[in-house]
C-alpha positions as protocol buffer text, in pm:
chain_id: "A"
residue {
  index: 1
  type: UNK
  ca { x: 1040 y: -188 z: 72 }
}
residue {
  index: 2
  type: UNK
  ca { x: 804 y: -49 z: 319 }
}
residue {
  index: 3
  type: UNK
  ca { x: 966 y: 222 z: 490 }
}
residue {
  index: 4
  type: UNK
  ca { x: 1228 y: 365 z: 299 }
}
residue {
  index: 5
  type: UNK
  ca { x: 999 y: 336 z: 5 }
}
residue {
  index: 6
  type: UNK
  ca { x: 719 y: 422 z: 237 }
}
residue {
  index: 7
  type: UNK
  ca { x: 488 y: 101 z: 384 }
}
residue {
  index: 8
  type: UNK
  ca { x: 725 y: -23 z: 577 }
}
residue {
  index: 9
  type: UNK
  ca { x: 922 y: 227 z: 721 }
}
residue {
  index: 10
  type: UNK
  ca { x: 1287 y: 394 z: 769 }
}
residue {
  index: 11
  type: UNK
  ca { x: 1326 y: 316 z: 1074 }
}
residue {
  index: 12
  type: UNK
  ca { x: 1178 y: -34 z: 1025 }
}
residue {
  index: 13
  type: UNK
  ca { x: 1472 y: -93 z: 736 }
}
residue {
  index: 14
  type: UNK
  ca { x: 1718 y: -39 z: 1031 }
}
residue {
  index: 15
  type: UNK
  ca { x: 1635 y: -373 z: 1200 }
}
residue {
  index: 16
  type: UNK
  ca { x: 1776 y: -545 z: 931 }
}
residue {
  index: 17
  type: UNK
  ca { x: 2140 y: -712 z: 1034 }
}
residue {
  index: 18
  type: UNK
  ca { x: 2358 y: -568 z: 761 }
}
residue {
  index: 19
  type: UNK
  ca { x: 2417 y: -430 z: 417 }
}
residue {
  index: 20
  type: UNK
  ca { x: 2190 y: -651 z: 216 }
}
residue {
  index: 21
  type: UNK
  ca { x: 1835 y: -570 z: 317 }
}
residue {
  index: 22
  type: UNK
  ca { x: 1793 y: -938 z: 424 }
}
residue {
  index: 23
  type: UNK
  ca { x: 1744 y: -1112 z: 747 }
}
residue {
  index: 24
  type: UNK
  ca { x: 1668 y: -1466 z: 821 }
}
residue {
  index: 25
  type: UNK
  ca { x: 1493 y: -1652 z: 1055 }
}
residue {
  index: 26
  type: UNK
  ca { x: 1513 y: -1870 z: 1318 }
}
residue {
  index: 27
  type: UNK
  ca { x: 1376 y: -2117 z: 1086 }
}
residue {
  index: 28
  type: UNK
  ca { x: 1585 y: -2013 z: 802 }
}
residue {
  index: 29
  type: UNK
  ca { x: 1371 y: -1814 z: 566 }
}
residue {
  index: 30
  type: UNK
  ca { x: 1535 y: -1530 z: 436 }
}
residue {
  index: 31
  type: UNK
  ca { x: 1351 y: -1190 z: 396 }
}
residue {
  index: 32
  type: UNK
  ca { x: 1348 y: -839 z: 323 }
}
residue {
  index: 33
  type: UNK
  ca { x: 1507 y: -666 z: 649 }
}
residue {
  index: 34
  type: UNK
  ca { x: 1185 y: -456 z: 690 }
}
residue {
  index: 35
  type: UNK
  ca { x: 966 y: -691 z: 827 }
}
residue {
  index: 36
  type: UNK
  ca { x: 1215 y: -812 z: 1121 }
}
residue {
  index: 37
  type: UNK
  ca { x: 1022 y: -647 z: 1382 }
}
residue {
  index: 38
  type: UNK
  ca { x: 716 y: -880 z: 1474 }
}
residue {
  index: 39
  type: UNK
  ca { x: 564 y: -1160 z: 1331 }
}
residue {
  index: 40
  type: UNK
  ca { x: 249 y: -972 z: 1206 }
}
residue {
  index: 41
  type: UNK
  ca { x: 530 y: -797 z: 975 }
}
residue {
  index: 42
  type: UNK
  ca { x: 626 y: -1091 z: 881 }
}
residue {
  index: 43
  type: UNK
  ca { x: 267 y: -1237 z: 779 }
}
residue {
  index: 44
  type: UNK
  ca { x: 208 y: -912 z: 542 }
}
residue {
  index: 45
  type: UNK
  ca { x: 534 y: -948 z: 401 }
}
residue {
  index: 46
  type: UNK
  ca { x: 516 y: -1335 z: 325 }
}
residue {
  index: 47
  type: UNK
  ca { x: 128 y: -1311 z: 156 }
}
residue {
  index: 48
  type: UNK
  ca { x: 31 y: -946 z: 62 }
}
residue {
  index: 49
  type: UNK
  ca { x: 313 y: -760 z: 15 }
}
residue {
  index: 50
  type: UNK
  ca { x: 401 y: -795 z: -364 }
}
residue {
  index: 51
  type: UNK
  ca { x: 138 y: -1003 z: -457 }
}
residue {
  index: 52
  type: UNK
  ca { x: -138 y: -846 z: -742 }
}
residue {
  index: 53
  type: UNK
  ca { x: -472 y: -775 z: -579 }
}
residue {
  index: 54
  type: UNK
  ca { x: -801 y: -700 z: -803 }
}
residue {
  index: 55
  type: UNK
  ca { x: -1032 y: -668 z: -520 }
}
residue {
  index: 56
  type: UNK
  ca { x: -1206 y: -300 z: -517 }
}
residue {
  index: 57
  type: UNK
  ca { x: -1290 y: -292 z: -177 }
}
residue {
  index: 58
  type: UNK
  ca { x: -918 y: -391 z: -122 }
}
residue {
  index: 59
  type: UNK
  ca { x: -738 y: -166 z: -293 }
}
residue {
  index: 60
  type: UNK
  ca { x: -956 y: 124 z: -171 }
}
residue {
  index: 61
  type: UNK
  ca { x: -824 y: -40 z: 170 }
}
residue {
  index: 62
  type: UNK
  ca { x: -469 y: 26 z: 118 }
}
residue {
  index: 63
  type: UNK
  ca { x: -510 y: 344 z: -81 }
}
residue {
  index: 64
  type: UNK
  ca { x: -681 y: 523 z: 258 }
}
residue {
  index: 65
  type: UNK
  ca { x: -424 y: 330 z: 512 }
}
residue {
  index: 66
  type: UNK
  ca { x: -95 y: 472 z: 280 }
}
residue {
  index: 67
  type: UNK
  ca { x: -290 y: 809 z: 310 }
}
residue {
  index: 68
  type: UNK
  ca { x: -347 y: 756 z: 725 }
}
residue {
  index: 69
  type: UNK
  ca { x: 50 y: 591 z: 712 }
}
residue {
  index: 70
  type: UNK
  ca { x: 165 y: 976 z: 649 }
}
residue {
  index: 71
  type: UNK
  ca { x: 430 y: 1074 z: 874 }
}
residue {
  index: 72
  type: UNK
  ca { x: 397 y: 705 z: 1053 }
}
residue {
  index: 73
  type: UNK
  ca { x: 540 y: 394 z: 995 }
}
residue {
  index: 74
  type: UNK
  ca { x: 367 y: 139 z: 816 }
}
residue {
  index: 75
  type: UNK
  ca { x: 331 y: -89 z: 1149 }
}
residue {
  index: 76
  type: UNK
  ca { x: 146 y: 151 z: 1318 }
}
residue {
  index: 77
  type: UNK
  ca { x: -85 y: 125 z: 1090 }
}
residue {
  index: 78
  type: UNK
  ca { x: -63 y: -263 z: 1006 }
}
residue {
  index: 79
  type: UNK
  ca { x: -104 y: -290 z: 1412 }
}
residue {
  index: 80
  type: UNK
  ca { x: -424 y: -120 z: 1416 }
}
residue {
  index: 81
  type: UNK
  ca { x: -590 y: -242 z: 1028 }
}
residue {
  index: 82
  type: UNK
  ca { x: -909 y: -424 z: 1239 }
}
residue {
  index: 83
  type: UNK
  ca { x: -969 y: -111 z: 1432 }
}
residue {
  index: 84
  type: UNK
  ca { x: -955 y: 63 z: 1083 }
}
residue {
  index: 85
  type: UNK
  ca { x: -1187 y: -174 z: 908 }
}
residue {
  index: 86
  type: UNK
  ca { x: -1390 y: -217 z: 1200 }
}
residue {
  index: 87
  type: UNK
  ca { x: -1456 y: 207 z: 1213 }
}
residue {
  index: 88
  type: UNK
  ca { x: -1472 y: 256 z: 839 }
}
residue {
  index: 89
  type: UNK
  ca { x: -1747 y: 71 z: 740 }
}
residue {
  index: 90
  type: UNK
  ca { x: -1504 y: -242 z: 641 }
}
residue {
  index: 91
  type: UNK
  ca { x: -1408 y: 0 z: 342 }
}
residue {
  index: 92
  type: UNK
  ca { x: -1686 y: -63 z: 148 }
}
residue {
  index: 93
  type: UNK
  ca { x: -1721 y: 244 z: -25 }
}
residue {
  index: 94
  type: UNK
  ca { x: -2090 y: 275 z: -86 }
}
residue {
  index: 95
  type: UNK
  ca { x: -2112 y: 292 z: 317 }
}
residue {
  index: 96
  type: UNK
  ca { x: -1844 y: 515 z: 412 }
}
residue {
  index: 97
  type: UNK
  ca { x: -1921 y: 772 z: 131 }
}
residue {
  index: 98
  type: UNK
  ca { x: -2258 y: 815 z: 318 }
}
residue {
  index: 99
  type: UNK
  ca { x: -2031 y: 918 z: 605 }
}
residue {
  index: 100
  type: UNK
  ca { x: -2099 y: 1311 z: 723 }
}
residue {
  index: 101
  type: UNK
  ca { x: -1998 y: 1507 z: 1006 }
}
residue {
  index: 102
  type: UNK
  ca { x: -2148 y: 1335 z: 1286 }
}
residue {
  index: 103
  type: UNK
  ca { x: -1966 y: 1022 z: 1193 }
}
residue {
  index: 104
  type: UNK
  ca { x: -1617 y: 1190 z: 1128 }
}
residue {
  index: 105
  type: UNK
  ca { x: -1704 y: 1371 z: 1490 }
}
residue {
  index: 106
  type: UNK
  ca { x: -1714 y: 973 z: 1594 }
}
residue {
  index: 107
  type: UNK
  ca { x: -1398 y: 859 z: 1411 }
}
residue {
  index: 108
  type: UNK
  ca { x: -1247 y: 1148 z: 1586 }
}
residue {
  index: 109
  type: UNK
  ca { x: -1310 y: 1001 z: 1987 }
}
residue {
  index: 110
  type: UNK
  ca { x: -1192 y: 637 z: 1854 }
}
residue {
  index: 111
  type: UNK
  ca { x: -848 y: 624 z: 2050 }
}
residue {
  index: 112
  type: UNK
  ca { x: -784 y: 257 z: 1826 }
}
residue {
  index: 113
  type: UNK
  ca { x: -734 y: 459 z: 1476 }
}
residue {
  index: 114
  type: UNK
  ca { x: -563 y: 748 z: 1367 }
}
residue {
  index: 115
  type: UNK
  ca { x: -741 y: 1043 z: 1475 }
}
residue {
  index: 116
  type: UNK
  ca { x: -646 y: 1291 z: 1213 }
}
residue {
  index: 117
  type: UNK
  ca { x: -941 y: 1469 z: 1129 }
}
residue {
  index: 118
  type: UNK
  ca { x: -800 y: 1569 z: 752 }
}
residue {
  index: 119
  type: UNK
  ca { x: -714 y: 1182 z: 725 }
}
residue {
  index: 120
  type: UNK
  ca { x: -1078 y: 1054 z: 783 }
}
residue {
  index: 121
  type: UNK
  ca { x: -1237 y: 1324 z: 563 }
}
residue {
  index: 122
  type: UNK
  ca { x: -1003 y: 1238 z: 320 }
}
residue {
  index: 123
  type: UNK
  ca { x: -1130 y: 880 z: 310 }
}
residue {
  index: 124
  type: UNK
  ca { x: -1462 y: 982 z: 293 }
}
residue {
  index: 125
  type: UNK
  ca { x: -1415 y: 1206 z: 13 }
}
residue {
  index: 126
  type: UNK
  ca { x: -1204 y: 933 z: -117 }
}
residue {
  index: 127
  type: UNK
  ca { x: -1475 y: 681 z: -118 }
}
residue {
  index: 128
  type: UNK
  ca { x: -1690 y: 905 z: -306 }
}
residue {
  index: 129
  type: UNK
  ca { x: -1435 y: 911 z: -610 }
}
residue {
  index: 130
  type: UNK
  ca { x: -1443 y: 543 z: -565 }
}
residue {
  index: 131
  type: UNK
  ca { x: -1796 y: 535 z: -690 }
}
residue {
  index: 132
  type: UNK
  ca { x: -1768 y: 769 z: -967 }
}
residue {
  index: 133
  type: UNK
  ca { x: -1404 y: 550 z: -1107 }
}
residue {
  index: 134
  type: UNK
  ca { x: -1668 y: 250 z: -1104 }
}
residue {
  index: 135
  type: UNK
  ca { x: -1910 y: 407 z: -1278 }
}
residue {
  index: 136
  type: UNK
  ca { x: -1700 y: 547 z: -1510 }
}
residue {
  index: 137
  type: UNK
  ca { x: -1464 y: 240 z: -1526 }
}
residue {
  index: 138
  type: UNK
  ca { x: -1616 y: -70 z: -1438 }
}
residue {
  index: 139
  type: UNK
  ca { x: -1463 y: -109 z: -1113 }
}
residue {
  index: 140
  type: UNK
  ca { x: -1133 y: 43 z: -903 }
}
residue {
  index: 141
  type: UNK
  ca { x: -963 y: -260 z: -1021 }
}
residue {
  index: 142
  type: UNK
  ca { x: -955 y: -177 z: -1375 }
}
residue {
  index: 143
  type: UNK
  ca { x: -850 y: 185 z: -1345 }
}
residue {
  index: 144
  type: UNK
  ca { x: -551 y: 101 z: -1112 }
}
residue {
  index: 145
  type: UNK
  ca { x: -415 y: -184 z: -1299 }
}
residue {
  index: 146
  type: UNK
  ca { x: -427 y: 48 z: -1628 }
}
residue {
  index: 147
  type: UNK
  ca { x: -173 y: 226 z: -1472 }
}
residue {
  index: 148
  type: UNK
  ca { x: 72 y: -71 z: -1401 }
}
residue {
  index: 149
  type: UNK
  ca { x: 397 y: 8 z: -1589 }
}
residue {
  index: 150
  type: UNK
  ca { x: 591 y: -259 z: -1764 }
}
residue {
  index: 151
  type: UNK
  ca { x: 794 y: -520 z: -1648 }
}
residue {
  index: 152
  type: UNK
  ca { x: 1140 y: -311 z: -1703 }
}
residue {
  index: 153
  type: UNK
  ca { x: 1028 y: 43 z: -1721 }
}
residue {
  index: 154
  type: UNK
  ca { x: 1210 y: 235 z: -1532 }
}
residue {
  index: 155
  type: UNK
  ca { x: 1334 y: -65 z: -1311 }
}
residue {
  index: 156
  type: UNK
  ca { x: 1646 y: -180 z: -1153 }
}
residue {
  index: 157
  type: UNK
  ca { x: 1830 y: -428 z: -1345 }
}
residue {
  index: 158
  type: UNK
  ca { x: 1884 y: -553 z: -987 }
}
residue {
  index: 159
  type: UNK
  ca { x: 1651 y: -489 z: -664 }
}
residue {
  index: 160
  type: UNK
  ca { x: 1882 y: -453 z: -449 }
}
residue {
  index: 161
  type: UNK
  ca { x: 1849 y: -240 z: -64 }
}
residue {
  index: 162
  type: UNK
  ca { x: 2040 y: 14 z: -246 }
}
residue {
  index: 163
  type: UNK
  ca { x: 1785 y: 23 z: -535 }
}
residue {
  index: 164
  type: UNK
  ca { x: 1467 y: 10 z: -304 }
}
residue {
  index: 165
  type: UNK
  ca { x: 1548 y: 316 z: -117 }
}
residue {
  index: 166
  type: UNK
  ca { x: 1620 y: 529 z: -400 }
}
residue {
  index: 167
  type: UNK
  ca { x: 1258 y: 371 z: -503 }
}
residue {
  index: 168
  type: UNK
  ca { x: 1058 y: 629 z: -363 }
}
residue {
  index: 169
  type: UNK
  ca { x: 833 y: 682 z: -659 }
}
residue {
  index: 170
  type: UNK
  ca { x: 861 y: 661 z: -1005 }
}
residue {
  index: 171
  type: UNK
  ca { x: 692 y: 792 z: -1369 }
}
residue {
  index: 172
  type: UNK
  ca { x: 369 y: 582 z: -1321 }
}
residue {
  index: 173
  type: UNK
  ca { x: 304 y: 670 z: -979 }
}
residue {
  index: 174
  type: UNK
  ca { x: 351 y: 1048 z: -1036 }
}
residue {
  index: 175
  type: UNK
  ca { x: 144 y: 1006 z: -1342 }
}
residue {
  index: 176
  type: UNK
  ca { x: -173 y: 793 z: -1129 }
}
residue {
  index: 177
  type: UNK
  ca { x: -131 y: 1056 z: -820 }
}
residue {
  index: 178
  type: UNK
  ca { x: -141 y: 1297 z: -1077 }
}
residue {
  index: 179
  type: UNK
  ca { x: -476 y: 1190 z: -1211 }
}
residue {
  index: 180
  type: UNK
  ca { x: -638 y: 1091 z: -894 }
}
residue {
  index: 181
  type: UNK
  ca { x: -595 y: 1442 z: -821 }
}
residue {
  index: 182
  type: UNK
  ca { x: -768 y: 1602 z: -1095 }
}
residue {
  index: 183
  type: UNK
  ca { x: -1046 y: 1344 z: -1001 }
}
residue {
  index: 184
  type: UNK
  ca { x: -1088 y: 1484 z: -646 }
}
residue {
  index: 185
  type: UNK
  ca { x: -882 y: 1254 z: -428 }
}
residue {
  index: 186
  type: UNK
  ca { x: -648 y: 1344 z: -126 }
}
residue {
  index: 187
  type: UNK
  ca { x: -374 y: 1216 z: 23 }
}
residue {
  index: 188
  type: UNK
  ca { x: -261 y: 1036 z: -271 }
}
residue {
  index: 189
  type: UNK
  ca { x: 62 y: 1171 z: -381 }
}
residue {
  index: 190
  type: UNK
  ca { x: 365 y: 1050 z: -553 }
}
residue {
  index: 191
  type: UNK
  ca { x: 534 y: 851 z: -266 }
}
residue {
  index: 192
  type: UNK
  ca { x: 221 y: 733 z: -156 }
}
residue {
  index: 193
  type: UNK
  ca { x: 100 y: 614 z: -435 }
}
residue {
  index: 194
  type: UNK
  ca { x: 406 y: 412 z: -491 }
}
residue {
  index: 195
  type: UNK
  ca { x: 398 y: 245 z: -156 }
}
residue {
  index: 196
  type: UNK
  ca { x: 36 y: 139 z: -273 }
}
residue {
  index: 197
  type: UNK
  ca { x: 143 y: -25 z: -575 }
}
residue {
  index: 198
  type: UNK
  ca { x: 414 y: -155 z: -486 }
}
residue {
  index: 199
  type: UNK
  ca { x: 215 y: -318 z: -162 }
}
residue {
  index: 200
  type: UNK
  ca { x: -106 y: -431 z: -461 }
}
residue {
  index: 201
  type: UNK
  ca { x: 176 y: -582 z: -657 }
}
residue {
  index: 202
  type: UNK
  ca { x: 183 y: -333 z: -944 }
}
residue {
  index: 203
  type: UNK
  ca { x: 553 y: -355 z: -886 }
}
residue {
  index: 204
  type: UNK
  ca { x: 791 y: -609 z: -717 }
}
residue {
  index: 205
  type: UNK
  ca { x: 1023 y: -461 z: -466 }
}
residue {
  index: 206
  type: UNK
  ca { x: 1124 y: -764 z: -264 }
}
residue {
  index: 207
  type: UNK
  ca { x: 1489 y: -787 z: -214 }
}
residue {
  index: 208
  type: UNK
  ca { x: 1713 y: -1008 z: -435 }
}
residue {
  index: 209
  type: UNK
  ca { x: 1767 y: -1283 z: -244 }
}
residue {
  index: 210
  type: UNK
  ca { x: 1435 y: -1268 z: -20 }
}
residue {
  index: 211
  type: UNK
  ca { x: 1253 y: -1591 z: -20 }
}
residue {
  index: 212
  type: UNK
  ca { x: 922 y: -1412 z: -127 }
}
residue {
  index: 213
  type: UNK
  ca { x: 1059 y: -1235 z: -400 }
}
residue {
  index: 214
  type: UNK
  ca { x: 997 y: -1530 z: -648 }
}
residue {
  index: 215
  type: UNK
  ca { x: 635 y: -1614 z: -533 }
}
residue {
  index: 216
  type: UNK
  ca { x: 557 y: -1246 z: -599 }
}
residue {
  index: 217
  type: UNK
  ca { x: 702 y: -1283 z: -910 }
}
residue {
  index: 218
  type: UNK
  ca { x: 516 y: -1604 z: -1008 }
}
residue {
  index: 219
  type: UNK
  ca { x: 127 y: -1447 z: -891 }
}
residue {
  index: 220
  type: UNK
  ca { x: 250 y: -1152 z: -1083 }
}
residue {
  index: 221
  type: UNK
  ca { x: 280 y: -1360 z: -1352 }
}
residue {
  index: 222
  type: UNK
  ca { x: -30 y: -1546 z: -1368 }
}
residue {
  index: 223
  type: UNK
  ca { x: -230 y: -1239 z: -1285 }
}
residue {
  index: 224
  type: UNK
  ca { x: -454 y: -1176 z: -1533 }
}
residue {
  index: 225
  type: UNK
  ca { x: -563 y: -762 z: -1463 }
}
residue {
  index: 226
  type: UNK
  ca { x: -928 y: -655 z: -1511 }
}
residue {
  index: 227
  type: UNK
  ca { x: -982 y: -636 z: -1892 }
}
């Protein structure tokens, strides 16, 4: 759930009407409480959150945003994604890697985005590992999804709001940050790295009882990951 398991945020889970993580609509669709605040929330939650991506350009999106996202909630962000693609090259990292100091000087006077100097070296240095895990690997795709752990491991036998908040990581998501570590990257740990896969659809963490939760399941399950 986004912010007590880190996209969304904390304080985002507290706009949700009671105990059960769920709220529903005016139209009657029931969701995860998280998303209650504005209808772009609601868009992300309804078609990306939960649902398996295997676009490289993509995924190398929502690793740097969950890396930008620290200490800030997952709205923040999610209100200012356009002015984020528009200022990093669309993520497409054979551009941004050829990002230097004048640029990051650049990124730094751009009131729309973050300005975290750290942040936006980080995703340049980040794009650069980018091309070397598609060189070694085929494509991003391929080396995240080999990390995707199995249906049950290490999983709720029910997701409930309980469940998701003690979700803050888990073993495959200390094991990838661990390894995109040793590989050079930044501002990928353990919690962050969970919030990505469990945004990319590595994971399901909708709510029981949220109307998305079976969709997610059902792309999940026709997802066919890179071989």
């Amino acid at each position: 759930m986004p912010e007590t398991i880190r996209a969304p945020a904390a304080s985002d889970a507290s706009h949700s009407p009671d105990a059960s993580g769920l709220f529903t609509d005016e139209a009657g669709h029931t969701r995860c409480g998280w998303c209650r605040a504005s209808p772009l929330y609601r868009h992300y939650h309804d078609h990306e959150w939960g649902f398996p991506v295997a676009d490289d350009r993509r995924l190398f999106e929502k690793l740097c945003l969950e890396g930008f996202q620290a200490g800030l909630s997952w709205i923040t962000i999610l209100n200012k994604r356009e002015a984020f693609r528009a200022a990093l090259a669309h993520f497409d990292a054979v551009q941004l890697a050829c990002f230097g100091p004048a640029e990051v000087d650049r990124l730094m006077a751009n009131a729309a985005i973050v300005r975290h100097r750290g942040k936006i070296e980080s995703a340049v240095n980040n794009a650069r590992r980018v091309l070397e895990l598609q060189r070694e690997f085929g494509s991003l795709a391929r080396y995240v999804w080999g990390w995707a752990p199995l249906a049950a491991q290490g999983r709720p036998g029910r997701m409930t709001l309980e469940a998701t908040r003690a979700l803050t990581r888990s073993a495959a998501s200390v094991a990838l940050s661990k390894d995109l570590k040793k590989r050079g990257w930044s501002f990928v740990g353990p919690t962050t790295v969970y919030a990505f896969m469990q945004a990319m659809g590595l994971v399901n963490d909708h709510v029981e009882g949220c109307s998305v939760r079976a969709r997610a399941d059902a792309a999940r399950a026709a997802f066919v990951p890179p071989p």
